[in-house]
VOGU-3710 file (C-alpha; in Angstrom, 3 decimals, decimal comma):
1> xxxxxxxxxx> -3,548/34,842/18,350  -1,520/36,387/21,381  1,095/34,442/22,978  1,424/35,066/26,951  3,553/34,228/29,341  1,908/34,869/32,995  4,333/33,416/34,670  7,781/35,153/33,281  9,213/38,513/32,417  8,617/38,023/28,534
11> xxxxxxxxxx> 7,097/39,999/25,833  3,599/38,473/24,133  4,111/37,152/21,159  1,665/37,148/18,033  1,380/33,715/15,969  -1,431/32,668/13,494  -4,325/30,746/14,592  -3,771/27,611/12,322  -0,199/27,186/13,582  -0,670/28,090/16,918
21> xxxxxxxxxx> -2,728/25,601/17,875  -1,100/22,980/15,249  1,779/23,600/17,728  0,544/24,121/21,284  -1,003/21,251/23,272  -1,593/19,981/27,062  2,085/18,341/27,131  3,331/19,384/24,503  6,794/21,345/25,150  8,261/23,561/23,072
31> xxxxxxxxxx> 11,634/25,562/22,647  10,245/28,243/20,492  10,631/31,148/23,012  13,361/29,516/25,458  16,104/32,079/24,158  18,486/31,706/27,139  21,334/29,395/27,830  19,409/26,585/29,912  15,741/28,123/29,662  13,152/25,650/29,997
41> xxxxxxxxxx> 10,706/24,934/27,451  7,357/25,986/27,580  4,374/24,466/27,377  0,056/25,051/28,119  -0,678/26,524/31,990  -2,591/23,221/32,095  -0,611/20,598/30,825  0,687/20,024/34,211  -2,714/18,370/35,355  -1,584/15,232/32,932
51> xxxxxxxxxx> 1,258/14,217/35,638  -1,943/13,719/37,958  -3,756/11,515/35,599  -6,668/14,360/34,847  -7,089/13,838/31,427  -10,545/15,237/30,737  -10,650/19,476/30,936  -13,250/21,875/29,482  -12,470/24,154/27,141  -12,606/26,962/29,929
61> xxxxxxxxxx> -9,654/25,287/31,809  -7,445/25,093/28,453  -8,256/28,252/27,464  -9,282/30,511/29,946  -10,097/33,495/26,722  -12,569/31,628/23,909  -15,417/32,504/21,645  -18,052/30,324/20,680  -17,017/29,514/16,645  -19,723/26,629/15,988
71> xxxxxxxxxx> -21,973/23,907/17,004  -21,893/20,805/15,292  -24,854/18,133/15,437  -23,753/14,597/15,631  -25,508/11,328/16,150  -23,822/10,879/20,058  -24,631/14,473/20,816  -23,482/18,058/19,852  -20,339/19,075/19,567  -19,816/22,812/20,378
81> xxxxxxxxxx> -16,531/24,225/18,886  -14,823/27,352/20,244  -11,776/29,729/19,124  -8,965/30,349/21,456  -7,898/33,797/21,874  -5,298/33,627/23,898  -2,594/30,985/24,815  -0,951/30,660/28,392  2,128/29,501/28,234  4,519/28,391/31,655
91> xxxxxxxxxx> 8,087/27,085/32,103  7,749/23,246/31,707  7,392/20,798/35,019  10,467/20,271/36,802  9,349/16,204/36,208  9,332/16,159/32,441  11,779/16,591/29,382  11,834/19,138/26,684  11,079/15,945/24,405  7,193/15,377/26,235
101> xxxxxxxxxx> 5,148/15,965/23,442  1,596/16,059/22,547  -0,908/16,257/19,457  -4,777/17,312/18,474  -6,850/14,767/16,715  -7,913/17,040/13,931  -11,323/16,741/12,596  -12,081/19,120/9,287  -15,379/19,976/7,906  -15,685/21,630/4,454
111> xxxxxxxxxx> -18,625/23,787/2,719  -18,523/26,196/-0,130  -19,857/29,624/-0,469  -21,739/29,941/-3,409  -22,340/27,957/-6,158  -18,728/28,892/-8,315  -17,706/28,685/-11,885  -16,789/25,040/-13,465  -13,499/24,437/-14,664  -12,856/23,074/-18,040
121> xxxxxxxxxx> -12,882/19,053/-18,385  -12,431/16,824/-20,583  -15,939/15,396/-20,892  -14,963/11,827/-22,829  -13,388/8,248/-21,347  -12,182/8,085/-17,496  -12,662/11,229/-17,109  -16,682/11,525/-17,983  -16,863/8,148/-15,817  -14,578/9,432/-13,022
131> xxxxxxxxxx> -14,982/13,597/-12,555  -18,802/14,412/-11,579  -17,732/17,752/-11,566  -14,717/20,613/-11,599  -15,326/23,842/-9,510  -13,285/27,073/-8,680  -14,644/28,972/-5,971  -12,632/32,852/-6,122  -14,176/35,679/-4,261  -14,357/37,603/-6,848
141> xxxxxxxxxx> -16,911/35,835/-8,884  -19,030/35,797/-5,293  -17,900/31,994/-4,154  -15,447/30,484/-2,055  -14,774/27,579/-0,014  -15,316/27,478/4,167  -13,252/25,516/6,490  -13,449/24,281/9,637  -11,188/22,204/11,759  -11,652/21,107/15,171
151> xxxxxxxxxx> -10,262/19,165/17,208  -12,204/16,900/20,587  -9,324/14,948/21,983  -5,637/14,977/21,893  -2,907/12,742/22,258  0,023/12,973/24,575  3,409/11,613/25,433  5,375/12,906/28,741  8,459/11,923/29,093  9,677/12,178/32,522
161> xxxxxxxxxx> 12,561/13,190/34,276  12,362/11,014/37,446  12,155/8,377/37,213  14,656/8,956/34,432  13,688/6,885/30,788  9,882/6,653/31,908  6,753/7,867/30,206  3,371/8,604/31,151  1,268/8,562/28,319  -2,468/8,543/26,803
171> xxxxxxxxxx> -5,250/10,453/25,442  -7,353/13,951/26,551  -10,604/14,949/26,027  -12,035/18,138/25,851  -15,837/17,986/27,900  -18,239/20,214/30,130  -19,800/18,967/33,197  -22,522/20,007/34,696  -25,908/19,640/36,188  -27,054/18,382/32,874
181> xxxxxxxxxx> -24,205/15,776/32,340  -21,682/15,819/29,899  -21,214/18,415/27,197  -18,417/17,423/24,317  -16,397/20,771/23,461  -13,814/21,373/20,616  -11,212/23,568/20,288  -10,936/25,004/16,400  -11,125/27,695/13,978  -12,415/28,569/10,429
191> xxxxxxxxxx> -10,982/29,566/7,280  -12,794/31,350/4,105  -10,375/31,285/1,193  -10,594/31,375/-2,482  -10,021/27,348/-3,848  -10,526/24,659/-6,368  -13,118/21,624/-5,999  -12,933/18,295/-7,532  -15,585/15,550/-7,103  -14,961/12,077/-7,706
201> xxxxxxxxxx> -18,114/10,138/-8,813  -19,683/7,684/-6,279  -20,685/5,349/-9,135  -16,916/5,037/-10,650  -15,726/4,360/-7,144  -18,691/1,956/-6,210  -17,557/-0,006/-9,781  -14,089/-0,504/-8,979  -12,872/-3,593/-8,868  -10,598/-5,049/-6,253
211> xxxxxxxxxx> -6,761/-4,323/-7,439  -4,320/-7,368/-8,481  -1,879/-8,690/-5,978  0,822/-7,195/-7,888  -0,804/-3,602/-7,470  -1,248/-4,439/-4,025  2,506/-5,830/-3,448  3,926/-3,738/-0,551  0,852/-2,252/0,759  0,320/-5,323/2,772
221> xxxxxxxxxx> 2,856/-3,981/5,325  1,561/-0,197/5,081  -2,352/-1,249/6,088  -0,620/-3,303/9,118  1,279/-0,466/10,221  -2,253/1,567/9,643  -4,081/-0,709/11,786  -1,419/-0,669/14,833  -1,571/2,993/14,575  -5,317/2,792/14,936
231> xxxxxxxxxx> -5,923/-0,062/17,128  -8,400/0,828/19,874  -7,142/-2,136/21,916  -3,697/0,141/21,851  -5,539/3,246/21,911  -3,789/5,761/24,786  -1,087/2,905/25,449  0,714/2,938/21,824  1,717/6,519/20,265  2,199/6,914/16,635
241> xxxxxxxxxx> 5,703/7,417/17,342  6,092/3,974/18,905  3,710/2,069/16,606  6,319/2,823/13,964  8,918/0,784/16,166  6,899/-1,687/17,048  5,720/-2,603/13,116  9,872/-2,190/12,170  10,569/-4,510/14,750  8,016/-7,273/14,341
251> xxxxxxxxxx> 8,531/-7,094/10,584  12,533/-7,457/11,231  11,850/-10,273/13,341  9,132/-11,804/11,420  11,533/-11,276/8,023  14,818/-12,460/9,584  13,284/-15,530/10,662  11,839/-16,425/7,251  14,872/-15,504/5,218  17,386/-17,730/7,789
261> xxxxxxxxxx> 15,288/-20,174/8,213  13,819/-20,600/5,195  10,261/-20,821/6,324  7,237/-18,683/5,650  5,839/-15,742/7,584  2,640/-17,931/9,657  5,667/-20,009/10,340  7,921/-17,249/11,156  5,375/-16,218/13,918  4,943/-19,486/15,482
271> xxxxxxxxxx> 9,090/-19,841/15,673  9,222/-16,682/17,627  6,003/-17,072/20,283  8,490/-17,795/22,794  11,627/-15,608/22,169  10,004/-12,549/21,391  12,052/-10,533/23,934  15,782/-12,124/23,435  14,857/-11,339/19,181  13,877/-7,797/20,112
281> xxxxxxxxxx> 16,829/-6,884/21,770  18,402/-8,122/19,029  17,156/-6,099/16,791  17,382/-3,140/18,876  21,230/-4,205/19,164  21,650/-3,546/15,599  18,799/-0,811/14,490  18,424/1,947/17,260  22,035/2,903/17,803  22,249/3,991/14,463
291> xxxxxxxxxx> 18,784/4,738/13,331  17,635/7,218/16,082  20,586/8,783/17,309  19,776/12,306/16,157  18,527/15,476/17,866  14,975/14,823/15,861  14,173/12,027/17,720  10,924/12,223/19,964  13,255/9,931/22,529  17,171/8,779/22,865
301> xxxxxxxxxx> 18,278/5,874/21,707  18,334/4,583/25,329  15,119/5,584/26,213  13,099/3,790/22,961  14,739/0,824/23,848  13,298/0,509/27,278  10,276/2,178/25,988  9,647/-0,655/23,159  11,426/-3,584/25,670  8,699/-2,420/27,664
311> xxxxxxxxxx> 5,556/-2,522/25,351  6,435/-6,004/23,678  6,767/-7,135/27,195  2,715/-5,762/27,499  0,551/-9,296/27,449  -2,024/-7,556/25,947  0,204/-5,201/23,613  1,812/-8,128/22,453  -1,050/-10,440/21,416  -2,485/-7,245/19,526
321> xxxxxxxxxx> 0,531/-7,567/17,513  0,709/-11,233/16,460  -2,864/-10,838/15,921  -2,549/-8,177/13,560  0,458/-9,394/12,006  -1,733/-11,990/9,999  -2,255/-9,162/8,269  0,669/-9,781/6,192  0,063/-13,046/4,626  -3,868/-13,901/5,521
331> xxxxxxxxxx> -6,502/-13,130/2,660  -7,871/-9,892/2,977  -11,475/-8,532/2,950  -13,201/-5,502/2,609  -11,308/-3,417/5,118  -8,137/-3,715/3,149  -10,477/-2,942/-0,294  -11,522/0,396/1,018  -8,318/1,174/3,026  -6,523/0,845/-1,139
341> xxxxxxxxxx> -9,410/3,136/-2,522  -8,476/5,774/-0,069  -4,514/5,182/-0,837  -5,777/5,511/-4,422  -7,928/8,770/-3,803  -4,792/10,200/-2,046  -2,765/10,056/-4,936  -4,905/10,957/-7,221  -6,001/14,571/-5,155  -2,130/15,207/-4,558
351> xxxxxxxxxx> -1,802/14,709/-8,934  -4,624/16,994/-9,677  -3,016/19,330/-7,386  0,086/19,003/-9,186  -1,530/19,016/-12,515  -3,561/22,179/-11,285  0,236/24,236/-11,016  1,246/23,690/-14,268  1,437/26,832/-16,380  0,684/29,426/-13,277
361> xxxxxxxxxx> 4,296/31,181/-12,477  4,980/32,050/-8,971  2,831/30,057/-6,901  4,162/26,751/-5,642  2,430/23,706/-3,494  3,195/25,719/-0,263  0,956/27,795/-1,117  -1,934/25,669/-1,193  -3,575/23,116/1,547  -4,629/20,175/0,201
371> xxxxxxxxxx> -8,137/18,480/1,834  -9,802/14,904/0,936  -13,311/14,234/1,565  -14,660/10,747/1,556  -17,214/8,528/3,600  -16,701/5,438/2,169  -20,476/5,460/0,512  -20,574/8,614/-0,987  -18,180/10,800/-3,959  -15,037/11,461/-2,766
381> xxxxxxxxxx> -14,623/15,718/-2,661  -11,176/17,225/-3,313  -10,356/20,636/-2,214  -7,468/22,817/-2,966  -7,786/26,148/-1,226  -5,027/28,511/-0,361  -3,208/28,601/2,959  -4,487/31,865/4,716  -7,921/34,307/4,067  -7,655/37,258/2,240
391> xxxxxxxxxx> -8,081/36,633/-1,373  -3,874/36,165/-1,972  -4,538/35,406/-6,010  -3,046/32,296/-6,214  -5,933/30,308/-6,589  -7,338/33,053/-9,512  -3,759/32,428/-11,299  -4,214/28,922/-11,376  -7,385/28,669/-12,525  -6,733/31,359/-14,741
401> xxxxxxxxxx> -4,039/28,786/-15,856  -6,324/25,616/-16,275  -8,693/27,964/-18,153  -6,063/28,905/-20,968  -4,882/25,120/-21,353  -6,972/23,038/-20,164  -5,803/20,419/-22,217  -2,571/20,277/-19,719  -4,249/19,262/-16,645  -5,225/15,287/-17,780
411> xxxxxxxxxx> -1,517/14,806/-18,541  -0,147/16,962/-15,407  -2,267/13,665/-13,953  -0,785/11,798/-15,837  2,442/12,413/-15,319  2,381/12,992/-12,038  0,833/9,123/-11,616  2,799/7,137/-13,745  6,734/8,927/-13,127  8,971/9,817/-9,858
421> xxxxxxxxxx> 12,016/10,574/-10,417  13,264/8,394/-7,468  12,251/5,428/-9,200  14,003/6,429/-12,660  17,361/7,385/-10,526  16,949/3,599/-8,785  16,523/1,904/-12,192  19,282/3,384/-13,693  21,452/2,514/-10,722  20,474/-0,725/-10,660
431> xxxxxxxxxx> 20,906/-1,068/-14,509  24,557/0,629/-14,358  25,487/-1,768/-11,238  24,703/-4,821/-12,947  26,072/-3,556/-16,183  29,734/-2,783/-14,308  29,339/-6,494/-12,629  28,954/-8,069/-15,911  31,824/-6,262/-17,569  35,305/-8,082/-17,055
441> xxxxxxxxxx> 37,997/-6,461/-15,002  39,563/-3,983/-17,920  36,161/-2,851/-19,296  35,767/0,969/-19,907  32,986/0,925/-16,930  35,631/-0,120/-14,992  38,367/2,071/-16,142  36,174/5,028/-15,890  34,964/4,599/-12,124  38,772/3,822/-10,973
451> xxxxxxxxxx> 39,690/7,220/-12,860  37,079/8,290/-10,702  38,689/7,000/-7,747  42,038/7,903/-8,383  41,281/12,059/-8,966  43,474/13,805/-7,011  41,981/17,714/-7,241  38,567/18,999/-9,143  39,935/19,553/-11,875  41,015/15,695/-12,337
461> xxxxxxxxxx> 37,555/14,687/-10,815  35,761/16,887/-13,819  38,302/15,099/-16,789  37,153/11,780/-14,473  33,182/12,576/-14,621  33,148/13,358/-18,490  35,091/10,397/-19,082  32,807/8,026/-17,140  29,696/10,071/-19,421  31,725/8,539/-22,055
471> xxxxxxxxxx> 32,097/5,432/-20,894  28,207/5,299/-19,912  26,625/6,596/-23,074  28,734/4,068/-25,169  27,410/1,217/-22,483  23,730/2,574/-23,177  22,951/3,995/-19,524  21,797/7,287/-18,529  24,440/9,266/-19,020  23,211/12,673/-17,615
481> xxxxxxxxxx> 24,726/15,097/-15,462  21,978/14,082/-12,402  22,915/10,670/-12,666  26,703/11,029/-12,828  26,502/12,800/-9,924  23,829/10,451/-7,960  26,917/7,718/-8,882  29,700/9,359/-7,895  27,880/10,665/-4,542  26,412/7,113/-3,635
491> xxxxxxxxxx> 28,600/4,269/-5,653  32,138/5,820/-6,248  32,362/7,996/-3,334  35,587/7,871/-1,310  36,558/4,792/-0,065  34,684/2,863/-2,308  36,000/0,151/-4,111  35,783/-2,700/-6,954  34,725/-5,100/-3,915  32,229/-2,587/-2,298
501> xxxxxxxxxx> 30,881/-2,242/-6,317  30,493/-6,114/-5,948  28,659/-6,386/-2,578  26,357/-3,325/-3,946  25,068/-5,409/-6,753  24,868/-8,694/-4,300  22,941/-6,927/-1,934  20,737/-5,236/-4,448  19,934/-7,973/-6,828  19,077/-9,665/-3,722
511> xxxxxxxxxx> 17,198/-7,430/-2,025  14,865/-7,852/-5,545  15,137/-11,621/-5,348  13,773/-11,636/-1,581  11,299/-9,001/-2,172  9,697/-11,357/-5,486  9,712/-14,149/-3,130  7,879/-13,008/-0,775  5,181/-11,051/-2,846  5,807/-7,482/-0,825
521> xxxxxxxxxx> 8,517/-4,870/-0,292  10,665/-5,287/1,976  11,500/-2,132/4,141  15,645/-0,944/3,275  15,943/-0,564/7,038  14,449/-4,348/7,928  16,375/-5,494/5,212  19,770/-4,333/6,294  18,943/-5,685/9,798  18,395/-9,082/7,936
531> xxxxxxxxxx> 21,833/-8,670/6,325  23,853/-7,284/9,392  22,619/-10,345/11,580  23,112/-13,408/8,905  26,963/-14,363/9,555  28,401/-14,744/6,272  27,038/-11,686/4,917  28,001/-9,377/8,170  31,799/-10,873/7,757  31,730/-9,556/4,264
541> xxxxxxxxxx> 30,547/-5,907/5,079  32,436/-5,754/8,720  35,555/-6,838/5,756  34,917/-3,732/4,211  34,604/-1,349/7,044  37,838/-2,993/8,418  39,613/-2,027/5,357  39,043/1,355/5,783  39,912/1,750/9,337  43,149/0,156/8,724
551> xxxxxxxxxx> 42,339/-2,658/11,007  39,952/-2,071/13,042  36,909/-4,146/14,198  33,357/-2,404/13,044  30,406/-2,162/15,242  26,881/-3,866/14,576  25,622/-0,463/14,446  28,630/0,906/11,710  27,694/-3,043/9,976  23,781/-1,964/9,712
561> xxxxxxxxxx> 24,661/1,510/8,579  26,335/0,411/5,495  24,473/-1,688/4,263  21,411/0,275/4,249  23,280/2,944/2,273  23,983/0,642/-0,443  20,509/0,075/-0,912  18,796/1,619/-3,870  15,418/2,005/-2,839  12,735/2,914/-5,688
571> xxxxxxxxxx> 9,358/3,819/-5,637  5,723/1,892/-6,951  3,865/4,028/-4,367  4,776/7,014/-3,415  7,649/8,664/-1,672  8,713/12,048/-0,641  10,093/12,985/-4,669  6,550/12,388/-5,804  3,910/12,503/-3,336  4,088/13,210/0,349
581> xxxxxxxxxx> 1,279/15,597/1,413  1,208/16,391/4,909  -2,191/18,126/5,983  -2,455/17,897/9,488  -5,583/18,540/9,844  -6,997/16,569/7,228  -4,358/13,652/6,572  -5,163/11,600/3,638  -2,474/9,128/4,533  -0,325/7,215/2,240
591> xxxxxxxxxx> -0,612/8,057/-1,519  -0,385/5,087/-4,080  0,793/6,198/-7,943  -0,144/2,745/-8,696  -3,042/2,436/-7,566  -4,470/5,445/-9,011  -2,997/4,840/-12,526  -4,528/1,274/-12,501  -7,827/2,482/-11,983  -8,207/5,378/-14,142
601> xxxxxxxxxx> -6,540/3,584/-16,911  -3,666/6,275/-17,280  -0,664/3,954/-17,815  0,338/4,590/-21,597  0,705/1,220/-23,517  4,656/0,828/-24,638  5,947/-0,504/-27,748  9,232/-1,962/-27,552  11,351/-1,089/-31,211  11,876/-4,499/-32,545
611> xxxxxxxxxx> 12,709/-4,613/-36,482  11,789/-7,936/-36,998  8,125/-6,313/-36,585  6,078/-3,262/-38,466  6,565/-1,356/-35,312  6,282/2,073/-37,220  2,457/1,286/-38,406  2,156/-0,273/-34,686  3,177/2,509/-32,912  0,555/4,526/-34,952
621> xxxxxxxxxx> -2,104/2,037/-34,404  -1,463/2,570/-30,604  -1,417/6,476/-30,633  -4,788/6,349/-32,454  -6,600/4,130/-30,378  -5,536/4,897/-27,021  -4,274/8,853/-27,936  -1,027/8,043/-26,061  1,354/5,178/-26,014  5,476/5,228/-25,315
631> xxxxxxxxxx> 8,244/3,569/-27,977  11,118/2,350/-25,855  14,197/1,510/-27,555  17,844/1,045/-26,996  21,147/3,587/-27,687  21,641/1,732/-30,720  18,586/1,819/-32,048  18,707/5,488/-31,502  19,349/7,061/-34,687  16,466/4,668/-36,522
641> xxxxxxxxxx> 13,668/5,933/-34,129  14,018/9,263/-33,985  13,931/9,541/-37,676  10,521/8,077/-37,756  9,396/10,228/-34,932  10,721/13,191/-37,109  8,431/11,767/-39,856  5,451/10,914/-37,693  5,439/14,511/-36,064  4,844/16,055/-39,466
651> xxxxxxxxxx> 2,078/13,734/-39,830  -1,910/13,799/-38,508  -3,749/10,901/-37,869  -7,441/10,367/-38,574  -9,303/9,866/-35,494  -13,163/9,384/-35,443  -13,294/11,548/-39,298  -10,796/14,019/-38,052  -7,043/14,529/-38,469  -5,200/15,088/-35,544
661> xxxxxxxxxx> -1,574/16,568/-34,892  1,072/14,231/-32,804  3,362/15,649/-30,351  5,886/13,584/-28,017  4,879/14,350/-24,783  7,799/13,258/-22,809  11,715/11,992/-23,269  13,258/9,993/-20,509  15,360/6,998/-19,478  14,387/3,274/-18,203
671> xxxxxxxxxx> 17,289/1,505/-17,119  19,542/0,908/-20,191  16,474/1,990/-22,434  15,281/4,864/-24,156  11,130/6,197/-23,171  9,673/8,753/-25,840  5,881/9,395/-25,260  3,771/9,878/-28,034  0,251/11,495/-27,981  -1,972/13,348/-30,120
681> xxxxx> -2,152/16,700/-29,155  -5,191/17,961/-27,241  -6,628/14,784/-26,923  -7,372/12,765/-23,780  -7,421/9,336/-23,135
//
């Protein structure tokens, strides 16, 4: 796509269709070509129109140079799609920031050319209920996968110059009229590319059965930050940006009041009906000095305040909040049911995707978009197809992959549902923090963190960091390199202490406590907001901080800033170590490992080592009826389990008339404890 600037002395540029419009918008400004000391931003000729409230434009007026690209049918009328060719782009109004910005509200549409070749799958258990079918679609077998994205409306956010720390801001449409009345339009393009296709059976996703409330703990919070963000009562009022204040803030409040007053959340809500304001600001007092002031925020500190001082204050913004709130405690029907399904379907497209990788060298996630399909009646449709046309080959050398060893891509799901590495690191911490609490005041934990401490040079820090390995294997903890250095950067770091040590397992072990009580996660920043405003606690931390100064008093903001560092946050969902796809035009929103492994029944049964019990002819038992399960066991008990793994490797176990090989399919650490998986090799669960 070309680039112009009609307006200035600058060269057209060239930029690919997908990102071009992914990044150009009516009031959206960007710095991309501003290359001079004080150049404005630039954004679309037309965005201008928004500062005079016109907020419905055809397709001609956005983009003066189009082709026709489709027509979609729809039940409220046609939809007829076209394909810029050319974007305009002007020096930004005079009466808005470089920080106005603006977004499409992508739609996607998928269908495949051809019929393609299926993929081998295992054809027994979850999968033959779950998988309906496995497809690659590659060129050069005469298939491939079509798609289109388009996009009707967008959203936008000015923020304006004069008067200075206000915003104008709402939704667009894109819409003909003439004679005839009103013709919707679409901006959009299409996309043929080699990819992989995945169908999840209607019937296993009709049969599932509602999750448990512990599967469900913490998502409580996500679907009422989901339903803020699509509230049409706060539709073109509420950005996506602010929504995610306004859910931190009425959580904090909600939370803060429960844990001081030792109420519960309906409670909470009643407490605060008529102090909403004077507990915002006080929030705001403590969270957005620290929490925003960076150069990636959409706004200054200054300006959210007023901007979220100003929504609460909203009658109608307001009572869409404490209605929604309920959310968080009140039973919860079939919205919440299907909203989980598609949390579940989310993870489990971003593990086959991850699954799909394994074995093909040189081709990463980047090089792959990642596209869920699901109405809510029908089989959900996963599609994996490579970023740009052309036929790159890294779709053929993954399915080239999956086609050599197929029996790797079950457990690439597997893994990739049941382990982040986020979650191990947290457990681990947790374990070691509670271990060095225990210990008395000349243990060798102890020893080996103030040796830590006390290096003078790198060379003393190294002698310090294999002595606390020491120190750690002999305690039983993970004593690898990873996690010696996750310690050292995050518990021992420089001016740490024996009494910052403390307060980290305080502050931790009640984080857990609070969280248990109250049946959910509780957000690390919310929480630390909790723990900078209760009095006893603050005096401890601002103690701390005035230690290191030498004296000096802390602020709230320096208060809330610690003690959200010494958080150790883990992971049940999903996170940005394990899952965090970001599809823009096809967002599947918020993954859920948990979820996903519940319902496919991919969460290996563990044995814990206890001699007191035939564990060896147990542990075989499990391996042969559910062809996986995990022995945990302590350091100690090291030495005894290996050598029965050593003896049980040479062994094969008779499975339905035939002997089957065992392999350990992974090695890792729980806490203080010891995870080997066990599986027979080449068979699925």
């Amino acid at each position: 796509m070309v680039i112009a600037f009609p307006t200035v002395d600058k060269d057209e540029e060239r930029m690919g269709i997908a990102q071009a419009l992914y990044e150009f918008c009516p009031g959206r400004v960007s710095k991309r070509y501003s290359t001079a000391d004080r150049e404005p931003g630039y954004w679309l000729e037309v965005s201008g129109r928004l500062l005079d409230d016109v907020t419905g434009m055809a397709i001609s007026e956005v983009f003066a140079d189009a082709v026709l690209l489709d027509s979609l049918p729809a039940d409220t009328g046609a939809v007829t799609i076209y394909q810029p060719l050319i974007l305009r782009l002007v020096p930004q109004d005079a009466r808005v920031t470089e920080r106005s910005n603006a977004s499409w509200q992508w739609q996607s549409r998928v269908e495949t050319i051809g019929e393609g070749r299926p993929l081998p799958l295992r054809r027994s258990g979850v999968w033959q209920r779950a998988i309906g079918r496995a497809q690659a679609h590659l060129h050069r077998e005469q298939s491939g996968v079509e798609l289109l994205r388009f996009a009707e409306t967008w959203d936008f956010d000015l923020q304006l110059a004069r008067p200075r720390r206000q915003t104008k801001s709402g939704r667009g449409t894109l819409a003909a009229i003439d004679e005839e009345g009103v013709s919707r339009e679409a901006v959009g393009f299409r996309l043929k590319v080699d990819g992989l296709e995945w169908e999840i059976a209607a019937r296993f996703l009709a049969d599932l059965a509602p999750p448990p409330e512990t599967s469900t703990r913490g998502l409580r919070a996500h679907f009422y930050l989901d339903q803020l963000k699509t509230s049409s009562r706060l539709q073109g009022v509420v950005d996506r940006f602010s929504a995610e204040w306004l859910h931190r803030t009425s959580v904090a409040m909600l939370l803060a009041t429960v844990l001081t007053q030792h109420c519960t959340l309906p409670e909470a809500q009643a407490a605060l009906r008529d102090i909403r304001l004077p507990a915002l600001r006080k929030v705001l007092h403590q969270v957005i000095p620290v929490a925003t002031d960076d150069d990636d925020s959409p706004r200054p500190p200054a300006t959210l305040r007023e901007r979220l001082v100003g929504l609460w204050s909203d009658p109608i913004v307001r009572g869409e909040i404490e209605n929604l709130e309920r959310t968080l405690w009140e039973p919860l029907g079939e919205a919440f049911f299907e909203w989980c399904k598609r949390r579940g379907l989310s993870a489990i497209a971003q593990a086959f995707r991850a699954a799909a990788l394994i074995g093909s060298e040189g081709v990463s996630e980047d090089d792959f978009t990642l596209d869920l399909f699901w109405n809510h009646t029908g089989p959900a449709r996963v599609f994996l197809s490579e970023e740009g046309a052309g036929g790159l080959g890294h779709a053929e050398a993954v399915v080239a992959a999956i086609r050599k060893t197929p029996e790797l891509f079950p457990e690439g799901v597997r893994h990739a549902l049941t382990f982040c590495p986020r979650e191990q690191l947290a457990t681990s911490m947790f374990t070691f923090l509670t271990a060095l609490h225990a210990e008395g005041p000349d243990g060798p934990l102890r020893a080996a963190v103030a040796a830590i401490r006390s290096a003078q040079d790198f060379k003393g820090l190294e002698a310090a960091s294999e002595g606390f390995k020491t120190a750690l294997w002999e305690a039983g903890l993970d004593a690898s390199r990873s996690f010696v250095v996750a310690v050292v950067a995050r518990i021992v770091r420089p001016g740490s202490s024996a009494q910052t040590d403390r307060i980290a397992y305080v502050l931790n072990a009640l984080w857990r406590r609070k969280c248990e009580r109250l049946g959910g996660d509780i957000d690390p920043a919310v929480f630390a907001y909790v723990c900078a405003t209760y009095e006893p606690a603050a005096r401890r931390f601002a103690g701390v901080l005035r230690t290191l100064s030498g004296g000096a008093e802390p602020a709230p903001g320096q208060v809330y800033r610690l003690i959200q560092q010494l958080l150790i946050e883990g992971c049940r969902h999903s996170c940005p170590e394990c899952m965090a796809d970001v599809n823009p035009y096809n967002e599947a929103g918020l993954a859920s490992r948990d979820l996903a492994a519940t319902w496919l029944g991919l969460r290996p049964p563990d044995l814990h080592l206890d001699p007191a019990r035939p564990w060896r002819a147990e542990l075989r038992a499990l391996v042969r009826d559910n062809a996986v399960a995990e022995l945990v066991f302590a350091n100690a008990q090291a030495t005894e389990a290996m050598n029965e793994l050593q003896v049980l490797l040479a062994e094969e176990l008779e499975v339905d008339s035939m002997l089957v090989p065992v392999t350990v399919g992974a090695i890792r650490r729980r806490g203080s404890d010891w995870v080997v998986q066990v599986q027979l090799r080449g068979v699925t669960a």
